[in-house]
TORVEXDREN-658488 format. One record per residue (C-alpha): x negated, y negated, z. Coordinates in pm, whole numbers, padded with zeros to 5 digits, always signed. Each point is the difference from the previous one (the first is absolute). Layout:
<recs>
XYZ/...
</recs>
This chain:
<recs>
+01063+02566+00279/-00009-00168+00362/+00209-00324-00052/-00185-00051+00386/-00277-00025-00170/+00125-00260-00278/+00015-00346+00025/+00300-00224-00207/-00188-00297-00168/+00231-00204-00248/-00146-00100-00253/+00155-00332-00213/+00021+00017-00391/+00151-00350-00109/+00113-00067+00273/+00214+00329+00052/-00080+00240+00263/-00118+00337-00093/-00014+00216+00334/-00362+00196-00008/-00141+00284+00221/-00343+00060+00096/-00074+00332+00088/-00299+00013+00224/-00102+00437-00094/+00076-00007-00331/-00163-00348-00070/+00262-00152-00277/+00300-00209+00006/+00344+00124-00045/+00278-00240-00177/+00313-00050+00002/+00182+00130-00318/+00326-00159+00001/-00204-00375+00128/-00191+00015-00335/+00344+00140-00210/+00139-00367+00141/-00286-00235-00141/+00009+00218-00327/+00354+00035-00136/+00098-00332+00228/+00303+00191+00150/+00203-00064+00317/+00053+00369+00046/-00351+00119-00062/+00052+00374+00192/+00313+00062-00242/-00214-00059-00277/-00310+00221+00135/+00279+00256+00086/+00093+00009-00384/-00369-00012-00118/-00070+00359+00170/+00293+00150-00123/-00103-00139-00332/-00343+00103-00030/+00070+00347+00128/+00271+00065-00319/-00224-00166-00266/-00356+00084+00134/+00064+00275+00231/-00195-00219+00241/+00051+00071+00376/-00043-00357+00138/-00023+00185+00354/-00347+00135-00091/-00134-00315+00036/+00231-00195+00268/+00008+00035+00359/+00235-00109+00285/-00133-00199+00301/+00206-00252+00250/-00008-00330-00160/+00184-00316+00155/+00273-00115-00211/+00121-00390-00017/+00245+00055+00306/-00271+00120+00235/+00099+00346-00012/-00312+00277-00059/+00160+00255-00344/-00124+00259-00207/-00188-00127-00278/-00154+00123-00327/-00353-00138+00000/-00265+00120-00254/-00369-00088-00019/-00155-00180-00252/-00063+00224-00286/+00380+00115+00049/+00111-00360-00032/-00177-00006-00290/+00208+00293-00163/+00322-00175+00125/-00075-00316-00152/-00056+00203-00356/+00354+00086-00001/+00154-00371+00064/-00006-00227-00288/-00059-00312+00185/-00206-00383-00066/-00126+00035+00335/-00163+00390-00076/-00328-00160-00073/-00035-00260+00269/+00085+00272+00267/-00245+00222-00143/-00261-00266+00028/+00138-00042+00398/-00036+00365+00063/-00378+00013-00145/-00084-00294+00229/+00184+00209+00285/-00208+00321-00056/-00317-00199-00017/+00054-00149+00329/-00067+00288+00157/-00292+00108-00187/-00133-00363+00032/+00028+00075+00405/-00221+00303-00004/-00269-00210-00049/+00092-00296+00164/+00184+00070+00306/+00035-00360+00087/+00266-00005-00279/+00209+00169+00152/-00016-00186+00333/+00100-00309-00246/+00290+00186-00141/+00158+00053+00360/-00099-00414+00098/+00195-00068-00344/+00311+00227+00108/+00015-00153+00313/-00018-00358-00120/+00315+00115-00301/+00190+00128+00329/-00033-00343+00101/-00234+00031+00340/-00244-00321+00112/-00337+00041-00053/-00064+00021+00362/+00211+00271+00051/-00178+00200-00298/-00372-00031+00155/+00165+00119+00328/+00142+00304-00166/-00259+00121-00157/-00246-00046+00245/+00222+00254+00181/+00004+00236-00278/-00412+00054+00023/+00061-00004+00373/+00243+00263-00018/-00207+00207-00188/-00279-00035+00253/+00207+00150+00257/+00131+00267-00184/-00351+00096-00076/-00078+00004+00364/+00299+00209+00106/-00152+00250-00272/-00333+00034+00180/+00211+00070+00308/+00160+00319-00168/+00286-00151-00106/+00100+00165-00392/+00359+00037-00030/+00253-00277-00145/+00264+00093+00241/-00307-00119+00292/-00104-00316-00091/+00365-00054-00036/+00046+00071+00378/-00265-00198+00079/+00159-00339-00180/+00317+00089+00161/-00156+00005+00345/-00163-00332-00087/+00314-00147-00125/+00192+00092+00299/-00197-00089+00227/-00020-00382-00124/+00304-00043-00159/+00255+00234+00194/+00087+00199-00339/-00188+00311-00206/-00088-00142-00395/+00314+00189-00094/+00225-00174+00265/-00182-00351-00055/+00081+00045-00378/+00396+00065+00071/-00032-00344+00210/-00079-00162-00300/+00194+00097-00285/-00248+00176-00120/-00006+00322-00200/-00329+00104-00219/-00176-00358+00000/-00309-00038+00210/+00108-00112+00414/-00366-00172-00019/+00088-00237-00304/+00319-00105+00160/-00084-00070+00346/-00054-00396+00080/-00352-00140+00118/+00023+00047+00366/+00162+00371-00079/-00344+00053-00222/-00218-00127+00266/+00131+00214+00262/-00046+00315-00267/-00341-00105-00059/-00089-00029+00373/+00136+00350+00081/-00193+00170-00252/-00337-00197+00057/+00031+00123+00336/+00054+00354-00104/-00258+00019-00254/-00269-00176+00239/+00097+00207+00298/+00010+00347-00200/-00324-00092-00181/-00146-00037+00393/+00169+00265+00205/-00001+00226-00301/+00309+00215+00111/+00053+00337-00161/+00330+00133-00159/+00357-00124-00002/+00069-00042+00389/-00291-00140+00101/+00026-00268-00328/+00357-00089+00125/-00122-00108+00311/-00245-00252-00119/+00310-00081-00276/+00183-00101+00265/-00269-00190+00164/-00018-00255-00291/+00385-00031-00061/-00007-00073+00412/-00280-00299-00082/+00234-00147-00276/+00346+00053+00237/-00143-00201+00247/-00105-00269-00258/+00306+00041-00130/+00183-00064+00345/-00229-00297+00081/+00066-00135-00341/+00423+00039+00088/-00075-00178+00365/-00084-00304-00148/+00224-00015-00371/+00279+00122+00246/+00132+00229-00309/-00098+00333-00115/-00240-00003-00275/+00108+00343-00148/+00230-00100-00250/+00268+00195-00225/-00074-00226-00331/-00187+00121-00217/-00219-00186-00230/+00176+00006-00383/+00320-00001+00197/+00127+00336-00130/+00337+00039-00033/+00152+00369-00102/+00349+00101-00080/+00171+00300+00123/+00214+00188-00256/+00319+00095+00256/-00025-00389+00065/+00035-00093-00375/+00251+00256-00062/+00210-00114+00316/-00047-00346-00148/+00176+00071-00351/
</recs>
């Protein structure tokens, strides 16, 4: 599996957090096993607990709990990204089978629900447009803020669709192309811009501030409605015009600094991330 290609959606279950994957090519969620442990045997330590449950069910049932788990990067309460077991639903469901537990049959019903989301979004896509509003308004954004972002999402797609028609297939291309946007506007590649904000695998987009998002917007309007005219062909010639619409946006962006007197690319990011290293907490003891 391509956790590049997975998306972390947590998911609340009375009012505790269960961290949940989507993954976009195999089309089903992925859960995290010792999250769910925690509601169900109400411990404090629920990894020591899932720790003894494998060992357990491999001596009495001969039951290889890693035939059914898998590892992916999952952010743990101090910010930090760890390996994680994570199972999908019907593995839960043999998990939950081993822990005697008042809350087996409630999470059962929450993991039913879960699975049918998706199915329910294969025939209405706008369902899942609703699930990302109602994500954004639990991370605590304005309303304004969430039209604005995911107006940019469909116009995103729009100009990825027109660097396609220009010959542009690989992942590693389009990503060269966003960089040359980025820097050209905002002085920094994605990467770079990311580091400036604390960030590590959360979306730049969904933490930048309004002005930041307008100035993202503008760039890529540009590019999109200049590559849909000029219709340039292959990677060098699709920089170029890249660069074109980060330049339109730079010079909004210098105007825009004229008259606040401040720069408007800032290093806070939205949720206010904080992360802690490990050598600092050790150093700290």
């Amino acid at each position: 599996m391509n956790q590049d290609k997975m998306h972390l959606i947590n998911k609340i279950f009375n009012n505790e957090t269960i961290r949940t994957i989507w993954d976009k090519e195999g089309e089903k969620y992925y859960i995290s096993v010792v999250d769910v442990v925690g509601v169900l045997v109400d411990s404090k330590e629920p990894r020591k607990y899932w720790n003894w449950l494998k060992n357990k069910l491999l001596k009495e049932e001969n039951f290889e709990t890693s035939s059914i788990t898998r590892q992916l990067k999952l952010k743990a309460n101090d910010g930090k990204y760890r390996l994680t077991d994570v199972v999908d639903i019907e593995g839960m469901f043999r998990i939950i089978e081993s822990i005697p537990s008042k809350n087996a049959e409630p999470i059962k019903q929450w993991l039913a629900k879960l699975g049918s989301e998706r199915i329910d979004e294969v025939f209405d896509p706008s369902l899942a447009a609703q699930r990302s509003i109602d994500l954004y308004r639990a991370k605590g954004y304005d309303e304004k803020w969430i039209t604005k972002r995911m107006q940019s999402i469909q116009d995103r797609k729009e100009l990825t669709d027109v660097w396609k028609e220009n010959g542009i297939t690989e992942s590693k291309e389009f990503a060269i192309l966003t960089n040359e946007i980025y820097k050209t506007w905002s002085g920094m590649t994605a990467k770079e811009y990311k580091e400036y904000k604390g960030l590590r695998k959360e979306s730049l987009r969904d933490n930048m501030d309004n002005l930041e998002v307008s100035l993202a917007d503008i760039s890529e309007e540009v590019t999109k409605r200049l590559a849909k005219k000029t219709k340039p062909q292959g990677l060098m010639e699709n920089i170029k015009v890249a660069h074109a619409g980060g330049q339109v946006a730079k010079n909004t962006r210098d105007e825009i600094e004229n008259l606040l007197g401040e720069s408007v690319v800032t290093n806070q990011n939205k949720l206010n991330y904080q992360y802690i290293d490990e050598k600092t907490k050790i150093s700290n003891k």
